[in-house]
C-alpha positions in Angstrom: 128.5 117.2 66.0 127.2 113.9 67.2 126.8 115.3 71.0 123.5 116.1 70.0 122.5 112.6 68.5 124.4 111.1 71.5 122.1 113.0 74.1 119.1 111.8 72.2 120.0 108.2 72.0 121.1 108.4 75.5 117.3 109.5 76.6 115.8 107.1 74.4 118.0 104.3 76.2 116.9 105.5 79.4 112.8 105.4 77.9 113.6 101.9 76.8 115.3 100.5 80.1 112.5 101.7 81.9 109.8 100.7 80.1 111.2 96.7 79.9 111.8 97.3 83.8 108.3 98.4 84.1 106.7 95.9 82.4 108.9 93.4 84.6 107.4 95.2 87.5 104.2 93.9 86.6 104.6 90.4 85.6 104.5 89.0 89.4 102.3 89.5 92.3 104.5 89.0 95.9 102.4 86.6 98.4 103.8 88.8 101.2 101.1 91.6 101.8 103.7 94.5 102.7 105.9 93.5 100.0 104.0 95.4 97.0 103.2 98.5 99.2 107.4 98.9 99.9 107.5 98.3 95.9 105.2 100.9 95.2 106.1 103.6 97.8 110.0 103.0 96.4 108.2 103.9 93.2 106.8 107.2 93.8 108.6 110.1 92.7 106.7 112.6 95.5 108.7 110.8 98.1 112.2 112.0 99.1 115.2 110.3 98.0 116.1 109.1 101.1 112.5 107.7 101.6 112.4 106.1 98.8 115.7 104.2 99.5 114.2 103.0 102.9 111.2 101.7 101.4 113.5 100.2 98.6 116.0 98.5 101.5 112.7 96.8 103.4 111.8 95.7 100.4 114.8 93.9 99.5 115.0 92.5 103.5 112.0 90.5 102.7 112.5 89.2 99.0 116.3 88.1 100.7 114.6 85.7 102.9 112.7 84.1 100.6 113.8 81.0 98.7 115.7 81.0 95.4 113.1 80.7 92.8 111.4 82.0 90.0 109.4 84.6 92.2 112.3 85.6 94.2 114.4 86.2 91.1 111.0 88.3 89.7 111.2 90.6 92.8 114.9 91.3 92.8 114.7 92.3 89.2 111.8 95.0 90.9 114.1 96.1 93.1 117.0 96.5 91.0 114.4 99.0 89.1 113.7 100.8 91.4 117.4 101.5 92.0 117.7 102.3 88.6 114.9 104.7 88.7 116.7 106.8 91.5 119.9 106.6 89.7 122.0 104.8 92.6 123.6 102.0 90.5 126.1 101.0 92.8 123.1 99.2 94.3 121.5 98.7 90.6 124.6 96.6 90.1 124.9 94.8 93.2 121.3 93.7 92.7 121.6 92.8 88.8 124.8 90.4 90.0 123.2 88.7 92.5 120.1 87.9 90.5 122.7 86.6 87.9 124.1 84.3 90.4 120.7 83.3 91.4 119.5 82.4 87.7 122.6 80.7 86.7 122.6 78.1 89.7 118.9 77.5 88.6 119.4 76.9 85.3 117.1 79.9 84.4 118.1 80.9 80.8 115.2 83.5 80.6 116.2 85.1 83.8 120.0 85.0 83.0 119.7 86.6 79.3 117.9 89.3 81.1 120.2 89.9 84.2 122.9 90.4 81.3 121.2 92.8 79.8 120.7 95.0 83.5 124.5 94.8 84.0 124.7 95.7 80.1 122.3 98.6 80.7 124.6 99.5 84.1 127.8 99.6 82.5 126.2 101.5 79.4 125.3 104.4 82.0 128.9 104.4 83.4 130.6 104.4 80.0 132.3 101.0 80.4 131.4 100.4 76.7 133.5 97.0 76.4 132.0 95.5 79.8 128.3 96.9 78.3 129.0 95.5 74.9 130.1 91.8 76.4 127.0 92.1 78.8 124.9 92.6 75.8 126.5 89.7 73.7 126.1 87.3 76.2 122.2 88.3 76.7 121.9 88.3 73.0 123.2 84.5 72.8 120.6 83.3 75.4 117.7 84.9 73.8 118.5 83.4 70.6 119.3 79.9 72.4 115.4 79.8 74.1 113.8 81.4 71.0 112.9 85.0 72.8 112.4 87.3 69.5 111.1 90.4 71.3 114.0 90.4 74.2 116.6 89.4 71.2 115.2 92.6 69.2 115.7 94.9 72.2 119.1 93.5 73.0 120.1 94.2 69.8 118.7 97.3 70.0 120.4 98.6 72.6 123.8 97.0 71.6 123.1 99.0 68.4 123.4 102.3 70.3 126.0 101.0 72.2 128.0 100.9 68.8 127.0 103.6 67.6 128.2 105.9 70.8 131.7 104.3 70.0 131.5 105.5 66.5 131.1 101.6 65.4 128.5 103.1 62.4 128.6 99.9 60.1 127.8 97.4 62.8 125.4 99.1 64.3 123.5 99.5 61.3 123.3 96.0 60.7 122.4 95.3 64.7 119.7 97.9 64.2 118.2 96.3 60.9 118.2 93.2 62.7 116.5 94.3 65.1 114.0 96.0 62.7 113.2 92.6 61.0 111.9 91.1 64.2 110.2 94.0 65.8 107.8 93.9 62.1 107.1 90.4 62.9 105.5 91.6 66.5 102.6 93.5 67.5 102.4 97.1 70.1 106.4 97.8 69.8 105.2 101.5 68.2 108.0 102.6 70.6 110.7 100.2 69.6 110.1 100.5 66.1 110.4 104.5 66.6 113.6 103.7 68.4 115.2 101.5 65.3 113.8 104.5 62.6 114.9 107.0 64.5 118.8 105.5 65.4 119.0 104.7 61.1 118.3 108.4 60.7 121.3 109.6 63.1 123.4 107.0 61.9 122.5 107.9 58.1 123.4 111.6 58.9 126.4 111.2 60.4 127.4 109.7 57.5 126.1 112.7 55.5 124.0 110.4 53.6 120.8 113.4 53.9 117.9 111.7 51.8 118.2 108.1 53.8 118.3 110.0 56.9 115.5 112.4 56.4 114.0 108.8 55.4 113.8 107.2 58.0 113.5 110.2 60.3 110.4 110.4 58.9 109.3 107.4 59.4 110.1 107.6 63.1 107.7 110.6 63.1 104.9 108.4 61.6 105.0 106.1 64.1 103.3 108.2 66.3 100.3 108.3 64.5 98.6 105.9 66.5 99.2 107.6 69.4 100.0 104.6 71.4 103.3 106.1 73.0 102.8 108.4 75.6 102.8 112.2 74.8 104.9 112.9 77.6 107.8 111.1 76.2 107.6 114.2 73.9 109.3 111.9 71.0 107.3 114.1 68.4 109.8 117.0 69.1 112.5 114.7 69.1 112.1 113.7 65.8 111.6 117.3 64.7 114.5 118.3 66.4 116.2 115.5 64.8 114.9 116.2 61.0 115.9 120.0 61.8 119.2 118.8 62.6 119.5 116.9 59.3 118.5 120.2 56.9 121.4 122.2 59.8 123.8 119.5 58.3 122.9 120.2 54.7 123.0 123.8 55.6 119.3 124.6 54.9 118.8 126.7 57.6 115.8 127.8 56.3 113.8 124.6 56.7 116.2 123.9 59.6 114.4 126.6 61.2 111.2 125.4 60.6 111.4 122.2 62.0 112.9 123.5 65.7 110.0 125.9 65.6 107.7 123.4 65.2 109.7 121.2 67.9 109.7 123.9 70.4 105.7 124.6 69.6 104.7 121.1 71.4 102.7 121.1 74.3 104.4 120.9 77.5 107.7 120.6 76.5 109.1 122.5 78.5 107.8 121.1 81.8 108.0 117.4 80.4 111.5 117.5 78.5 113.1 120.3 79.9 117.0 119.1 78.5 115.2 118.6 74.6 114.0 122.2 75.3 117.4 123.7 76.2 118.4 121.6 73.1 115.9 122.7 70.4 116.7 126.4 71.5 120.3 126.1 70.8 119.2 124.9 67.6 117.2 126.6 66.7 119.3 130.1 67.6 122.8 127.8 65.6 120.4 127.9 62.4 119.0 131.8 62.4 122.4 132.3 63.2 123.8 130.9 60.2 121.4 132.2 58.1 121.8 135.8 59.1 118.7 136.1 60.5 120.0 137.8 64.5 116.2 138.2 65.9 116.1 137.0 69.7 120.1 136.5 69.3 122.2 136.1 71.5 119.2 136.0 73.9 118.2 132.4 72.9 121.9 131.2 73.2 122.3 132.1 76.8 118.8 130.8 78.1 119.9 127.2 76.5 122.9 127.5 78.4 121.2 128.8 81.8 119.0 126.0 81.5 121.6 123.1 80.9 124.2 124.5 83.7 121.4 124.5 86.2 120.5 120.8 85.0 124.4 120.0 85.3 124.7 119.1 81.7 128.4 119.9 81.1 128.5 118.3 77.9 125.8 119.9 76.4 126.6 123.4 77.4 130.1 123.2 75.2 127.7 123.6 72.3 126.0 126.6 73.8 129.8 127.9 74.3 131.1 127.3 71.0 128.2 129.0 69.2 128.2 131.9 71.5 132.4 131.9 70.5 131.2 132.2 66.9 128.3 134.6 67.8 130.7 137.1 69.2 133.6 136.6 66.8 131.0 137.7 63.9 130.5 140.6 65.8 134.3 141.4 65.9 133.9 141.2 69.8 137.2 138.5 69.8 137.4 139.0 74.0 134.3 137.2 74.1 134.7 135.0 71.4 138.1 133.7 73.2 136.3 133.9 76.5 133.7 131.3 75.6 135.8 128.8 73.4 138.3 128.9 76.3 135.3 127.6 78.8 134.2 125.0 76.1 137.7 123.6 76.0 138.0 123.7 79.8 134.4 121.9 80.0 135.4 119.1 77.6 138.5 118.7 79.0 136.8 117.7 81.6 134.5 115.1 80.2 135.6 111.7 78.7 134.7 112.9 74.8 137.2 113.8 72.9 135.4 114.8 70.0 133.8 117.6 72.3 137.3 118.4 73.0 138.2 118.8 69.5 135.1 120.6 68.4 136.8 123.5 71.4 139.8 123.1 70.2 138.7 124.0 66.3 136.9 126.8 67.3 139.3 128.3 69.7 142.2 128.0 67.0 139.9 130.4 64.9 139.1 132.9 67.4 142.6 133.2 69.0 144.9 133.1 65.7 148.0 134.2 67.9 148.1 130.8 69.7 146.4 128.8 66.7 149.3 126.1 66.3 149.4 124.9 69.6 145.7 124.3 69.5 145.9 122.9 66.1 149.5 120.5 67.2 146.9 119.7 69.8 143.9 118.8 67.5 146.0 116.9 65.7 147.5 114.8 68.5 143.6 114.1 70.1 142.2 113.5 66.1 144.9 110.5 66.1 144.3 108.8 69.7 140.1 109.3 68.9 140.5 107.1 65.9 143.3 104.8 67.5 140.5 104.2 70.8 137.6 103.7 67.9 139.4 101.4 65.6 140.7 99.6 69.2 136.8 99.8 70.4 135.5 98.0 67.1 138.3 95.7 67.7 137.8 95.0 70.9 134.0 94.5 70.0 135.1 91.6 67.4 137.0 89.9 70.1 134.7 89.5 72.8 132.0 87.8 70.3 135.3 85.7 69.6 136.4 84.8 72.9 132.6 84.6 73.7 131.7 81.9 71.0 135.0 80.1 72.0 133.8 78.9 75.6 130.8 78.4 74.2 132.4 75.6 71.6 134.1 74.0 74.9 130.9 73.9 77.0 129.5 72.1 73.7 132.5 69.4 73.2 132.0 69.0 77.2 128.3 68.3 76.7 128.9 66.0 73.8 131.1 64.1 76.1 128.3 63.3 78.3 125.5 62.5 76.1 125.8 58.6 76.8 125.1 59.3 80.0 122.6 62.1 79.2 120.2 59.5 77.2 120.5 57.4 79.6 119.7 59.3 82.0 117.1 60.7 80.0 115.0 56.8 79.4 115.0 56.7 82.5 113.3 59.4 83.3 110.6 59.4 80.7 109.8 55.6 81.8 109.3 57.4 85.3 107.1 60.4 83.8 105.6 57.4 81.6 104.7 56.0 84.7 104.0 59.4 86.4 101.2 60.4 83.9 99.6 57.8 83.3 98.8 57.4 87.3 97.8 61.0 87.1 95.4 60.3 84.2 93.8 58.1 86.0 93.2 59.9 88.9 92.3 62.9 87.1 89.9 60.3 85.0 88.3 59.8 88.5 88.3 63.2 89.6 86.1 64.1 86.3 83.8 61.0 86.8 83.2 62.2 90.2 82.6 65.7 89.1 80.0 64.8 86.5 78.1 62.8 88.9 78.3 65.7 91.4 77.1 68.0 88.9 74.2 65.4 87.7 72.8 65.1 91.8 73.6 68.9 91.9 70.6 69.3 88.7 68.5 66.3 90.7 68.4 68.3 93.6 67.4 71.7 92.0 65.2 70.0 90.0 63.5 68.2 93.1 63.5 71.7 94.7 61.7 73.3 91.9 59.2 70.3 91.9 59.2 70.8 96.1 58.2 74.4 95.1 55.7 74.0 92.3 53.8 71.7 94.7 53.7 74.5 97.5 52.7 76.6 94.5 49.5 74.3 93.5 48.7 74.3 97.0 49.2 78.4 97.3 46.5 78.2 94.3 44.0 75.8 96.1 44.4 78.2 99.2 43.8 81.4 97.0 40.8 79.5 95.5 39.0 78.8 98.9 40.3 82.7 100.5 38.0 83.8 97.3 35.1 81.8 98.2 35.5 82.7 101.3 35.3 86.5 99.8 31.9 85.8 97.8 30.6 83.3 100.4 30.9 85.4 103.6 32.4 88.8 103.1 29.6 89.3 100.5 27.4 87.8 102.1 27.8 90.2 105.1 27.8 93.3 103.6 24.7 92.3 101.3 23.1 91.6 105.1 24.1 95.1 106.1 22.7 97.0 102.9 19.3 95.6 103.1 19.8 96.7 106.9 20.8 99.9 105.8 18.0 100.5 103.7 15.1 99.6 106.6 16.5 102.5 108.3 14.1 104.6 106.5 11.4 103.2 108.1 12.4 103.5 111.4 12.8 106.5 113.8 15.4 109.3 113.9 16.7 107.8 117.3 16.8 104.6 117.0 18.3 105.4 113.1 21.3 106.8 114.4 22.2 103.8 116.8 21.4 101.1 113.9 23.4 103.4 111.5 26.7 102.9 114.0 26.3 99.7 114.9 26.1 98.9 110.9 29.2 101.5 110.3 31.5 99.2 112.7 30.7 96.2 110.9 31.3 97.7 107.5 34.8 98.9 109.5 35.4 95.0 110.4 34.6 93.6 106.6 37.0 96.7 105.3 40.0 95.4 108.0 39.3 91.5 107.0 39.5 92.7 103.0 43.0 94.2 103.5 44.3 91.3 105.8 43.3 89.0 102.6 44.6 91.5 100.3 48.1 91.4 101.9 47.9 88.0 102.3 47.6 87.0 98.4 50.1 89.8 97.9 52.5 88.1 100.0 52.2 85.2 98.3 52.7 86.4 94.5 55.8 87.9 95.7 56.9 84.8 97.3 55.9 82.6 94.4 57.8 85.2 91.8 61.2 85.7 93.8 61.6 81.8 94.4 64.1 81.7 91.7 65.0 85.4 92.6 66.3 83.8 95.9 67.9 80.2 95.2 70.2 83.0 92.8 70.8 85.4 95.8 71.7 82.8 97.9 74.5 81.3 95.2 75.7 85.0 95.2 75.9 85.2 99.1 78.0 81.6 98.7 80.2 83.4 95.7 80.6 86.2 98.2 81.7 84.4 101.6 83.7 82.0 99.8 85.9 84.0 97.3 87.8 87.1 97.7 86.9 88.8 94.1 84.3 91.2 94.3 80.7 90.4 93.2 78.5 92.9 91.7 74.6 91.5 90.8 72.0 93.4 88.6 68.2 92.0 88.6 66.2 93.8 86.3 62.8 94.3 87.8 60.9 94.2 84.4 62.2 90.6 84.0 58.4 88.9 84.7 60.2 85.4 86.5 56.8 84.1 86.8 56.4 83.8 83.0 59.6 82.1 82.7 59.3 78.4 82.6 61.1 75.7 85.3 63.5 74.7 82.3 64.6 78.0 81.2 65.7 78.7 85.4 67.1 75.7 85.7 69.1 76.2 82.8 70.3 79.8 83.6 71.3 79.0 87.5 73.7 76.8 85.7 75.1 78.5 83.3 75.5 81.0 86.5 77.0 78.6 88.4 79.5 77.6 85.8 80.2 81.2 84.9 81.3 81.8 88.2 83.5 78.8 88.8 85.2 79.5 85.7 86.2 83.2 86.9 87.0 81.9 90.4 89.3 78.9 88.7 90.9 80.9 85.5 90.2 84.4 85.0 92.3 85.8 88.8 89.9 88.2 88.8 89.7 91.0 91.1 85.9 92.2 90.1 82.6 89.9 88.5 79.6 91.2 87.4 76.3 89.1 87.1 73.4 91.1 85.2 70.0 89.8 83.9 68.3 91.9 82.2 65.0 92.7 79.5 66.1 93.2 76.4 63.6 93.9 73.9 61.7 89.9 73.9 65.2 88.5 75.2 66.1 87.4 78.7 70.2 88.4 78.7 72.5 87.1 81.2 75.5 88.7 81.2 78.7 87.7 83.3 81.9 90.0 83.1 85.1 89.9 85.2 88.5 91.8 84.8 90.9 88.8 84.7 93.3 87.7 82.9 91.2 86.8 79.8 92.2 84.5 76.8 92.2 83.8 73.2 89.0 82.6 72.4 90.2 81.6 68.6 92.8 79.2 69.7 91.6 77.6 73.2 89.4 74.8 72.8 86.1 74.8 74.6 86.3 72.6 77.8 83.1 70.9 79.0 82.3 74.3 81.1 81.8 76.5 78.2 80.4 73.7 76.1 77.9 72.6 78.7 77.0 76.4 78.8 76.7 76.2 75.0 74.4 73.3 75.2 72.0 75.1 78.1 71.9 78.0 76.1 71.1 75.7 73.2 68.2 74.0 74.8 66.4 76.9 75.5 66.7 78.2 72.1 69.0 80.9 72.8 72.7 81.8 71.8 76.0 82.5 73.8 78.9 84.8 72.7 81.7 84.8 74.8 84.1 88.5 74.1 88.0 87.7 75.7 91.4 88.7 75.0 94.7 88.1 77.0 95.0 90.6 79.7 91.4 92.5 79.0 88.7 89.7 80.9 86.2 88.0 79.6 82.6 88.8 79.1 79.8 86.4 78.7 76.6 87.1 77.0 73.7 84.4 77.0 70.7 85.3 75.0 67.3 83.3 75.4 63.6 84.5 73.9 60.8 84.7 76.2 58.3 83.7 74.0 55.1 82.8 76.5 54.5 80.1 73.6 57.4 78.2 75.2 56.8 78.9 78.9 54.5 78.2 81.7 52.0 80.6 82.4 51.1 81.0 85.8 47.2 81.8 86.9 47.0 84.8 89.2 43.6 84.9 91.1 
């Protein structure tokens, strides 16, 4: 009966491959520009096969001609994903080998633990077990050797299933407990911790030890809680499948029952997990089966089996087989019966289990009692050779650790051997570095001095610019001042003049009225005309005098902009009053700008940056935001960019918070009071 758990460890290999290779896929960014677009388009499941392999191909012409380092060795492990992705792993081992190759003459432990663990996961899909298993072994040793706990879980992991398939149940218990210790110690492995709970709960039941694997079946279930692995993976109906399958073992149909219901009841399963769908309905049918209960039978048995012939799942359909062999044998229909054991014996016959083979064999030796001591002379022979090849398999486990550990004891007598000439080697070398770094301290020493001067004439010129503009301010003021006597001297004065004209018109004739009054009318027209020239004038002015700050900031944006490639995104809010905001505070904040930008632009490898000022109740916030790579803000030290922002913010009475976290960005929040106590106030006329 462990088909079943096979074909569910099996898909949860595949899950787990994919996602490591996926995450790899991430990790590096090629400097060739048609590189990533070939990466993704080999990717993308809407394309043909063939397309995809094209697109894969170019992709691999171009990593091939770069030079044999790290990023080279990053992009072939892409590639070898996607070939693992479309199932062609001829080329999924020709590309895992020659990054091996590549890694080893580099020295690159990290990269070599994981190129064993592709070929591991290659021969693990071809059924080499013995090749996977030495694969795996030799991964696990390099992981261990640089101190890699989440990769050593994984491989472990995987060699656990690996041990399990070849019936090894005591080892790979322990492998998957050892990997369960380190996977507690880590955070976001919901789905590796799901797959350790979840392989203890088949193991545990295949030794018919129920209550442990209901246990931790279970727990595999309540790992999903969080929902932090996908709902598509469907691993919710796995694990009721798999709890189902536990009570089907104990015979408890009834709850057995339940629990494939429930399985069968998720959302989209069907579309999402079509060979767990075929599964839970065999199931599911087995259990009403067994318990009398013949509603939808034999219905339900033959839509499995339609369902995992057209997916070309012969091992799977010799369950379908067999309990259609005992569905029709209940009903005394023995042609039948014989008729479908004979095409599950055929089937596994075919395929390179021979417990499948003797599950046929069983049944048929029922169903066809005429012929029932050949089959069972048969049973008997296969029974002996299964346990000879999984006593051989364990053994043949034990002795590649063996011969495994054994070169590794002669590469460490060879590099005892050569330690003398190691530490010499070695003084050497840290006289040079010595040497190296302290030359580059210096110069570095230099670089800062240099920088803090810069930065010190940087504020010297902005301050002498803001000076520069306050004096073209006072002398906006004086102007305003004589535009307004002006107003009262002569404008008034005018249109006093032509009142007092205005009201002699009384006096005087009709005719001669009506010329006065138009002659008056034009120069009322004249006075109106100057008034508005002055009015736009003034208002000119105030908007010039207001948006000085507003455009020494635009034009450190339109730098920002020209210079870098990350996108800039600015927000002015236009009930920010900038003339009520003293020379200090602007000073201060185009700064703290300026440093908030050069710190995205050096650090963060930020695609976007947003710079917002806004009113917030009697607060002037500045916020800056990118998307970058972010970092943890409890154990870096503050350099003299965020502390110089701290001290800015400081001086002008305000606070700073800065929000980051590896791979989320960074925001940064600078809070200062505009209380008009503190500020200069600037006299509009």
């Amino acid at each position: 009966m462990r088909k079943y758990y096979q074909i569910v460890v099996c898909l949860f290999l595949i899950f787990l491959n994919c996602t490591k290779k996926n995450q790899l896929d991430k990790s590096v960014n090629s400097s060739n520009d048609s590189l990533p677009v070939y990466l993704s388009l080999a990717n993308d499941d809407n394309l043909s096969y063939a397309t995809r392999q094209r697109y894969t191909q170019q992709a691999f012409s171009i990593v091939n001609e770069q030079e044999n380092d790290s990023l080279q060795i990053v992009n072939l492990f892409k590639i070898a994903n996607r070939y693992y992705n479309m199932n062609d792993f001829k080329s999924y081992r020709k590309i895992s080998e020659m990054v091996l190759d590549k890694s080893l003459i580099r020295n690159d432990a990290a990269s070599t633990a994981r190129a064993y663990t592709y070929l591991g996961d290659y021969y693990s899909s071809q059924m080499i077990s013995d090749s996977a298993y030495r694969n795996y072994y030799k991964a696990q040793k390099k992981f261990v050797q640089i101190n890699d706990q989440l990769n050593l879980a994984k491989t472990l992991l995987s060699k656990a299933s690996l041990q399990y398939n070849e019936a090894d149940f005591f080892e790979s218990e322990m492998s998957v407990f050892k990997a369960l210790e380190i996977f507690k110690h880590e955070k976001n492995v919901n789905d590796q911790l799901y797959e350790c709970y979840n392989l203890l709960g088949i193991l545990y039941n295949e030794r018919e030890e129920y209550s442990k694997a209901l246990e931790y079946q279970n727990k595999a279930l309540n790992t999903l809680d969080d929902n932090s692995i996908p709902l598509e993976l469907q691993l919710k109906a796995t694990s009721l499948n798999n709890i189902g399958f536990v009570y089907m073992r104990m015979n408890n149909y009834k709850r057995a029952i339940f629990y494939f219901q429930k399985g069968l009841e998720e959302k989209n399963l069907f579309k999402e997990k079509t060979i767990l769908y075929a599964m839970l309905l065999d199931n599911l049918a087995y259990s009403k089966f067994k318990s009398g209960i013949m509603d939808g039978l034999p219905g339900d048995f033959y839509r499995s089996l339609k369902i995992r012939d057209s997916l070309g799942l012969k091992t799977a359909t010799i369950s379908n087989q067999i309990h259609l062999s005992q569905y029709y044998a209940l009903k005394k229909d023995t042609a039948k019966a014989i008729q479908f054991s004979k095409q599950a014996l055929l089937t596994s016959r075919s395929s390179d289990k021979l417990n499948n083979t003797l599950i046929a064999l069983k049944q048929i030796g029922i169903v066809d009692p005429k012929n029932a001591s050949i089959y069972s002379k048969e049973y008997i022979r296969l029974n002996d050779k299964m346990l000879k090849a999984e006593r051989n398999m364990g053994e043949k486990f034990s002795r590649i650790e063996y011969e495994t550990n054994e070169i590794k004891d002669q590469n460490s007598s060879l590099q005892e051997k050569n330690k003398t000439l190691v530490y010499v080697f070695s003084i050497c070398t840290l006289l040079g570095l010595f040497f190296y770094v302290y030359k580059t301290q210096q110069a570095k020493n230099r670089e800062l001095l240099f920088k803090q001067q810069q930065q010190i004439a940087n504020e010297d010129i902005y301050n002498l610019m803001i000076s520069q503009q306050n004096e073209i301010e006072l002398t906006r003021i004086k102007e305003k001042k004589k535009v307004a006597q002006e107003l009262h001297d002569g404008v008034l004065g005018r249109m006093f003049g032509i009142r007092i004209s205005l009201d002699s018109l009384d006096k005087v004739d009709e005719a001669e009225a009506a010329s006065k009054r138009k002659k008056y009318l034009a120069e009322l027209k004249n006075i109106e005309q100057d008034i508005r020239e002055i009015s736009h004038d003034l208002n000119r002015e105030k908007s010039e005098l207001i948006n000085n700050f507003v455009a020494i900031l635009n034009k450190l944006f339109e730098n920002q902009i020209i210079t870098y490639s990350s996108k800039l995104i600015t927000s002015l809010d236009p009930d920010v009053k900038w003339e009520l905001i003293s020379n200090i505070v602007k000073i201060n904040l185009y700064r703290i700008v300026q440093e908030g930008l050069q710190n995205c632009n050096k650090y963060a490898k930020a695609d976007i940056i947003k710079v917002e000022f806004r009113k917030e109740n009697d607060d002037l916030v500045l916020t800056i935001e990118d998307d970058g790579i972010g970092f943890n803000t409890n154990k870096t030290k503050n350099g003299i960019g965020l502390h110089n922002i701290e001290y800015r913010a400081t001086e002008c009475k305000g606070t700073v918070t800065i929000k980051s976290a590896k791979g989320e960005g960074t925001i940064l929040i600078v809070k200062i009071p505009m209380d008009p106590n503190n500020n200069l106030q600037h006299n509009d006329i």
